[in-house]
C-alpha positions as CSV (number, residue, x, y, z in Angstrom):
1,X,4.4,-7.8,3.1
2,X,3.6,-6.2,-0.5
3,X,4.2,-2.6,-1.1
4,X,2.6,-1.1,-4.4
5,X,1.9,2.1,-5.7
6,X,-1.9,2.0,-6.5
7,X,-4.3,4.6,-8.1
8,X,-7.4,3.9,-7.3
9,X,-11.3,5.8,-7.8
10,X,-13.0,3.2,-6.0
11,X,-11.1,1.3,-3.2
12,X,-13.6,-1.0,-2.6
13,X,-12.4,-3.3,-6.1
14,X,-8.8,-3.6,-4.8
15,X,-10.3,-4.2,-1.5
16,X,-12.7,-7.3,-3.0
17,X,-9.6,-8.6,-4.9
18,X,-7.4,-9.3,-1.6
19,X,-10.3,-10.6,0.5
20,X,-10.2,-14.0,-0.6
21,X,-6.3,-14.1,0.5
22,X,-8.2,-12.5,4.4
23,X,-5.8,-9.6,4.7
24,X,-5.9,-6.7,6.2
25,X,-5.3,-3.9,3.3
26,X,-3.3,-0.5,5.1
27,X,-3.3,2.7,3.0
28,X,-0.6,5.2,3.1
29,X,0.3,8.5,1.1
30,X,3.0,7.3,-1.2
31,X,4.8,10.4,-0.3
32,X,5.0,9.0,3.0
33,X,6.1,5.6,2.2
34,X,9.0,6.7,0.1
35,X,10.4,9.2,2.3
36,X,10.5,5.9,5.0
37,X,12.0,3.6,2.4
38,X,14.6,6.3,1.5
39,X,15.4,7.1,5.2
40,X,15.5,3.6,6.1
41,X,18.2,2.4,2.9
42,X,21.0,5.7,3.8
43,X,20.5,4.7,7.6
């Protein structure tokens, strides 16, 4: 699993970079995903 904060105007370049690796590319509000990480490290 990677995790990384992107910025991005056109998604379909990050999206053409990981293809050849044949993932499947999830995004989430980074909002989200730290309020998750944050609740999942105090327990």
């Amino acid at each position: 699993m990677l995790v990384a904060e992107v910025g991005e105007t056109r998604p379909d370049i990050l999206d053409t970079a990981l293809e050849p690796f044949g993932t499947d590319l999830e995004r989430y509000p980074a909002d989200q995903v730290r309020e998750a990480v944050e609740a999942a490290i105090t327990g």
